[in-house]
LUMTIKE-264181 format. One record per residue: x, z, y of N, C-alpha, C in turn. Coordinates in pm, whole numbers, plus 50000, padded with zeros to 5 digits. Layout:
BEGIN
XZYXZYXZY/...
***
This chain:
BEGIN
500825000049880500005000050000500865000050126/502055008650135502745006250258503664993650246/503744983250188504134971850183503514965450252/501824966650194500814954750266500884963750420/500744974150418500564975550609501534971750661/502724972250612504044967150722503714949750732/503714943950634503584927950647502114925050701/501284929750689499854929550761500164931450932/500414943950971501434950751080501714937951174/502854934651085504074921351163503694908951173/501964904951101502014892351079502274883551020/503104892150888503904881450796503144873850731/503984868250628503904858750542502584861750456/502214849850421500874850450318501614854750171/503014849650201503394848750075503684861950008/503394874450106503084883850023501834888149950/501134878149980499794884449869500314879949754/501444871549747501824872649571502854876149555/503784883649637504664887449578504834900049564/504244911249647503984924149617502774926849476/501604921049477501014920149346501914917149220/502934908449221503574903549139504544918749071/504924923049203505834932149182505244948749134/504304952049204503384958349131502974959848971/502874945948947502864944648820504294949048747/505484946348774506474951348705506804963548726/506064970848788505764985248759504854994048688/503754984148661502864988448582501844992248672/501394984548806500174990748866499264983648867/498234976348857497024971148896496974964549017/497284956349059497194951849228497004938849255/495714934249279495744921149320495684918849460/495074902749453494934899349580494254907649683/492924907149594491714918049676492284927149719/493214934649666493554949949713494324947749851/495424935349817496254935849919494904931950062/494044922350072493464920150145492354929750225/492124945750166491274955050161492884965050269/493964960450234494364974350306495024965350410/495284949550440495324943950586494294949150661/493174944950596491914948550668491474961650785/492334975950675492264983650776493484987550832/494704977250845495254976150953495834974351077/496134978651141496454971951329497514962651314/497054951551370498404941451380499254943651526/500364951451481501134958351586502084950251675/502794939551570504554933551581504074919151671/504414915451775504284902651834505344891851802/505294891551656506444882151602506214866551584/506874858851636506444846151563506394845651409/505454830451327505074824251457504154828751525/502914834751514501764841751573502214848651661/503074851551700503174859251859504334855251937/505224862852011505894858752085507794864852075/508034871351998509164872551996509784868851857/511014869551799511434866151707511944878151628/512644876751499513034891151409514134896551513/515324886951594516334896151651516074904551721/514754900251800514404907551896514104923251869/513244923251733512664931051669514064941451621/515074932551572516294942851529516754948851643/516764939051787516954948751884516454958851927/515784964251911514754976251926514954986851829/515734985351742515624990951632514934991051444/514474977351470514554973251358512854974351266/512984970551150511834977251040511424991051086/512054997351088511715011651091510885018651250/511365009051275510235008751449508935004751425/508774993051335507364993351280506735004451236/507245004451128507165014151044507125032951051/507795034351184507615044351301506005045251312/505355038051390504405034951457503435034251384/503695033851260502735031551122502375047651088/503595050951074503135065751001502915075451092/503085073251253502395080351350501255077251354/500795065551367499235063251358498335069151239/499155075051119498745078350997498155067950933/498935059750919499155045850815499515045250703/500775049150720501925046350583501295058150531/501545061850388501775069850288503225077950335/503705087450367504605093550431505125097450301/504645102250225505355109950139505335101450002/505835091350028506325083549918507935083649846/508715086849789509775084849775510355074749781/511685070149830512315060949841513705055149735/514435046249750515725045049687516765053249761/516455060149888517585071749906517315083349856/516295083449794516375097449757515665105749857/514905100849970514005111250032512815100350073/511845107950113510375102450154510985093250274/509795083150273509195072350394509285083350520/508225096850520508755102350666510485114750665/510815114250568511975118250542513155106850647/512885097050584513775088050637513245081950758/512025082450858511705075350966512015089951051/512255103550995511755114251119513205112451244/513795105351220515165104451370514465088751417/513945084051410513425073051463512155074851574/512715070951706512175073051817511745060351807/510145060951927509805045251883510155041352070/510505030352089510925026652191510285026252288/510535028252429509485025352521509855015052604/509245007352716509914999152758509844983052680/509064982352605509244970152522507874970752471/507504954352418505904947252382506204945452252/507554947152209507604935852066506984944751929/506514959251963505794961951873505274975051931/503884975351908503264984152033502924995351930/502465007751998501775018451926500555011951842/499885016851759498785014651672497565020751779/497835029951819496845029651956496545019052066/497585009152081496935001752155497694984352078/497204981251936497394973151905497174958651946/497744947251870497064931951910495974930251906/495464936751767494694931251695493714940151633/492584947651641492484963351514492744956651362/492244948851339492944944251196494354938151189/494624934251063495934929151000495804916751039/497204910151043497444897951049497294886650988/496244892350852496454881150716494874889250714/494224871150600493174876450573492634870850422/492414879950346491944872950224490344868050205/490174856450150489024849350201488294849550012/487434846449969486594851049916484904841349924/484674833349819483584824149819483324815549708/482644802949672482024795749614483134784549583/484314787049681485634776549694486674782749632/486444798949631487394806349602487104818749529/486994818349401485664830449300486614835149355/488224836049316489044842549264490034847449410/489764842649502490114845049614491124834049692/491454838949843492654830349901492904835850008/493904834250089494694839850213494604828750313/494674832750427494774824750589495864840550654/496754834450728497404843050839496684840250952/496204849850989495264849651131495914852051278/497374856551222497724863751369498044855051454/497614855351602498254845751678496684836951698/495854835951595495214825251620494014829351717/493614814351798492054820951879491044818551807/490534810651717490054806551662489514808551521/488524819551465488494821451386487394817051195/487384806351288485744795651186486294781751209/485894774651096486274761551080485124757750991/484604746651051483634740050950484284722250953/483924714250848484864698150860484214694950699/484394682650745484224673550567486074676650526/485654670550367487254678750307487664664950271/489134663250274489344650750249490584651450158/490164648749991491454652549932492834647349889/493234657349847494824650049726495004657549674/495334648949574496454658949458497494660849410/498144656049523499754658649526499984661849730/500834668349743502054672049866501874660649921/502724649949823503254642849888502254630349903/501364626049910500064620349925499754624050051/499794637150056498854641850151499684638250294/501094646950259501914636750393502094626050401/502124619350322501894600150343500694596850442/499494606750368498334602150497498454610350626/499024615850622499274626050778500444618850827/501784611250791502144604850863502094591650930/500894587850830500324577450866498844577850929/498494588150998497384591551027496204590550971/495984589050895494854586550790493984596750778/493714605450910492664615350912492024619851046/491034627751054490314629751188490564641751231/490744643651365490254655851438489104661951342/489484672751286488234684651243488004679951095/488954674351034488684674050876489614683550844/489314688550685489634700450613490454693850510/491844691850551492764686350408493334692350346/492604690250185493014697450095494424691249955/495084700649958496004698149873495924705049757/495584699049620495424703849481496364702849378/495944710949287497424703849159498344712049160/498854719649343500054724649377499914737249350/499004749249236499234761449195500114764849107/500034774349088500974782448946501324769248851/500184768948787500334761348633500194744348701/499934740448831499364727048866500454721548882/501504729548987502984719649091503624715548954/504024725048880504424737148820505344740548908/504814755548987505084764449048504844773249184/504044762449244502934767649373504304764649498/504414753549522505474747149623504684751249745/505414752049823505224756550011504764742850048/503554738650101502994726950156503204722150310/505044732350303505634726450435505634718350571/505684702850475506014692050529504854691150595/503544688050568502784687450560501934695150711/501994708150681501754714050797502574711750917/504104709950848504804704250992504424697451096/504494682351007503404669251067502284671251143/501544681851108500274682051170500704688551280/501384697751296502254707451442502764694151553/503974686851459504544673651531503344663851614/502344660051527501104655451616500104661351727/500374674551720499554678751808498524681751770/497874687651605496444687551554496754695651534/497864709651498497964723251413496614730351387/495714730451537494894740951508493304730351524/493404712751467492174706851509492034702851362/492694709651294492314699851133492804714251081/491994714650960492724726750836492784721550755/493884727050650494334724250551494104736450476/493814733050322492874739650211494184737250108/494754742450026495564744249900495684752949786/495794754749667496214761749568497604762149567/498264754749654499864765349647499974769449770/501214771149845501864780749902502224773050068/502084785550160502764785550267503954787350291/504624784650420506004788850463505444800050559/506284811850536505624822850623506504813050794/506754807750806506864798350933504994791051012/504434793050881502994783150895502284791550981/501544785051105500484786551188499644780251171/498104782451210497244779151210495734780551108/495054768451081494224772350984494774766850876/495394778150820496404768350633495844778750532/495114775650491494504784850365494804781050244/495684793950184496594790850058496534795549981/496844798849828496474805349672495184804449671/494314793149713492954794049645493214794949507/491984805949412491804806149293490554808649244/490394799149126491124797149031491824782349109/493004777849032493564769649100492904755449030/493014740349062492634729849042492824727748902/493734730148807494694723448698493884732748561/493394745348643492484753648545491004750548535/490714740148673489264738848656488514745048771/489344752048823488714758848934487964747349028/487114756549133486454743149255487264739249308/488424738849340489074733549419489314718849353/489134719349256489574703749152488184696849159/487034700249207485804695749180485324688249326/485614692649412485124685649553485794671849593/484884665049691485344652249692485014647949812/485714639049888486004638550042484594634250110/484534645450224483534641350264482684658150281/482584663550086481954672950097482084682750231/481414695950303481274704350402481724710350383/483074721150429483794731150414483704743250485/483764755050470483374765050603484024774150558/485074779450643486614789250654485904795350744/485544813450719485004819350815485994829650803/487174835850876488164845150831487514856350921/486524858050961485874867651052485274877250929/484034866450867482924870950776484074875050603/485094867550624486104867950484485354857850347/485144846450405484494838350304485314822450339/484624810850221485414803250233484534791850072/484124782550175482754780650027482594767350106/482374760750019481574741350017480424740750005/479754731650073478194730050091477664721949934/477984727449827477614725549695477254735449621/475924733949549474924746449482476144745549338/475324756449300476254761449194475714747349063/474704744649048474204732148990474954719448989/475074716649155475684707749142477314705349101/477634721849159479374719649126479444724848921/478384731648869478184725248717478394712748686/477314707148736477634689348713478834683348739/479604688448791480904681348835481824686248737/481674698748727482714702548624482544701048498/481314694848449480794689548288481774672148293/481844665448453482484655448416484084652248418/484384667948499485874666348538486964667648445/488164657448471489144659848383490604663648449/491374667748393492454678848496493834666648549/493734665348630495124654548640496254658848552/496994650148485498074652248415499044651548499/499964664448404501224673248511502484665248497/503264659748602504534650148608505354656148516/504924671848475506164679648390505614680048234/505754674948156505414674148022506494678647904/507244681647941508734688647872509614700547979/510384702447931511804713347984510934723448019/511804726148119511514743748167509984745348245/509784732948333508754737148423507394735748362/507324729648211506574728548122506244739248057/507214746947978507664761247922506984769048061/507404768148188506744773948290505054776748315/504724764348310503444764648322502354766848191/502854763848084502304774347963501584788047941/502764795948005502874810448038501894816348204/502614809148325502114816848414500964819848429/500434826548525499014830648541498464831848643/497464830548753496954828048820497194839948981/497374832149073497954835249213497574849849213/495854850149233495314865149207496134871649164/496884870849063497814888049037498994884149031/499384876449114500954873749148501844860349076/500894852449003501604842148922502244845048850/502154858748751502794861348689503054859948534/504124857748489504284854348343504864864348233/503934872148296504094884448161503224897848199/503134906848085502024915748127502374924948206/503704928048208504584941348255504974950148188/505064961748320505544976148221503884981348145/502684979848186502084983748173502054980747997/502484967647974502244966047848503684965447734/504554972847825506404972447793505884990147656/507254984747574506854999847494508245002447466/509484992447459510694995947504511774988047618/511844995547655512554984747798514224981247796/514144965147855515284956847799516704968747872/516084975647972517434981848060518044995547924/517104999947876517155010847788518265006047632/518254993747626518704986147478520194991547520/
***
C-alpha cells in the first residue's frame, strides 16, 4: 500500500499497476489491479512532476529527494509508518530527520494538494471486466467518447498515425500487444509519440492491452483485461463501434449489449502470434493476465521450499 501512495502521490507510471502486484505476488500477498486502484483513489496527488506537471526528478532530488514525498505522506497519515524496512527500522523510523521543505511547489503538503485523488486511475467496464489504467495527472480533461478504430499490431497503428489515417476524436486501439498477445505487453511508445509530434495528444485516445511509457500523457489507456489473444472485448470491437473513457465515474465500456458482443465472440478467431517457437513462445504459454501482474508463476504463496534455502 505505501508503494501505490508514493507512485499515485508523484504521478507515476501506470506501469506500476503491474509491477507492484507482480511483486506482491512474490511475497505471497494477494494484490491486484483493483487494489492498487482503491488506494490511488484515496490519495492526494502531491509531486508536480512531469510529464503531468511541471518539474522534473532533479528537481525533486533537489529538495531532498523520495523521502520528501514520502515526508508529506506520513504527516498527512498516509503511509503505513510502521512498516519495516531493509535498514532495519520503520518507514517513520527512517523519515523522522526529514524536514519537509518550505519555499518550494515541487511537492506540496497533502493539505493543500494538486489533486484530492491519485494520479492514476483504474478504469473498470464492459471493455474492461478485468480492469485498466489511464494516468490522469496533469490532465484537464476527464471523459472521452469517439468511434474506435482498430489494429492489431504497434506497428500498424503507427503506420496509420504517420500517415494520418485518423480523425480528431477517434479512440485508437491497439490489440494483440498483452501478456500472452505481443508476447510480452510492449510500451505503445512510438505511437503515442506521433500523436504528441502532431499536435492531437489530448484530441484522439488511444485504447491498448499492453503498456505505457511512464513518459505517456494524455488519454492512453493501458492493461485492458482480459487482453485480445484470450478473447477478451478488446479483440471483439470493430472500427467505428462508440467508446466512453469516463476516469471521473472509473468506467470504460463500448456501446455493445452483452448479446451482441456474445455474437461476436461465437464468431471470433484469435490472430496468430509472430512467435510460434523459442523463448517468447515458452513465454506466452505460462504468463498470466495484467490484473495480477503478468505473472508466470504462483509465488511464495504456493512455494513449499525455496530455491534461496537449497
Amino acid at each position: 500500500e505505501n508503494a501505490v501512495m508514493v507512485v499515485a502521490a508523484a504521478g507515476g507510471s501506470t506501469n506500476g499497476g503491474l509491477h507492484i502486484p507482480a511483486i506482491a505476488n512474490e511475497a505471497g500477498i494477494e494484490f491486484s489491479l483493483h487494489d492498487f486502484g482503491e488506494i490511488a483513489k484515496r490519495t492526494p496527488y502531491i509531486g508536480d512532476l512531469k510529464p503531468g506537471g511541471r518539474y522534473v526528478m532533479k528537481d525533486l532530488h533537489d529538495i531532498g529527494g523520495v523521502p520528501v514525498l514520502m515526508k508529506a505522506l506520513l504527516d498527512g497519515g498516509y503511509l503505513h509508518g510502521d512498516c519495516l524496512t531493509v535498514t532495519g527500522k520503520t518507514i517513520a523510523e527512517n523519515l523522522r530527520d526529514v524536514k519537509f521543505p518550505t519555499g518550494q511547489d515541487i511537492v506540496r503538503p497533502t493539505s493543500n494538494p494538486l489533486a484530492p485523488t491519485g494520479g492514476l486511475v483504474v478504469l473498470k467496464g464492459n471493455l474492461a471486466p478485468q480492469g485498466a489504467i489511464v494516468k490522469v495527472a496533469g490532465m484537464s480533461t476527464l471523459r472521452f467518447t469517439g468511434p474506435a478504430l482498430c489494429f492489431d499490431r504497434e506497428e500498424d497503428a503507427f503506420d496509420a498515425v504517420e500517415k494520418r489515417r485518423y480523425r480528431e476524436g477517434d479512440v485508437i486501439v491497439i490489440r494483440y500487444e498483452g501478456p500472452r498477445g505481443g508476447p510480452g505487453m510492449r510500451e505503445m511508445l512510438s505511437t503515442t509519440a506521433a500523436l504528441y509530434g502532431q499536435g492531437v495528444g489530448e484530441k484522439v485516445a488511444l485504447l491498448t492491452d499492453g503498456r505505457f511509457s511512464g513518459a505517456t500523457h494524455g488519454f492512453c489507456i493501458g492493461h485492458v483485461g482480459p487482453e485480445a489473444a484470450t478473447g477478451g472485448p478488446i479483440g471483439l470491437i470493430r472500427d467505428g463501434d462508440t467508446i466512453t473513457i469516463d476516469a471521473v465515474a472509473g468506467t470504460l465500456d463500448v456501446a455493445l449489449t452483452e448479446g451482441e458482443l456474445a455474437e461476436r465472440r461465437r464468431a471470433w478467431t484469435p490472430r496468430r502470434s509472430d512467435h510460434q517457437s523459442g523463448c517468447l513462445w515458452r513465454y506466452s504459454q505460462t504468463v498470466g493476465d495484467a490484473e495480477k501482474g503478468a505473472i508466470t508463476h504462483p509465488g511464495a504463496r504456493a512455494e513449499i521450499r525455496a530455491y534461496a534455502d537449497i
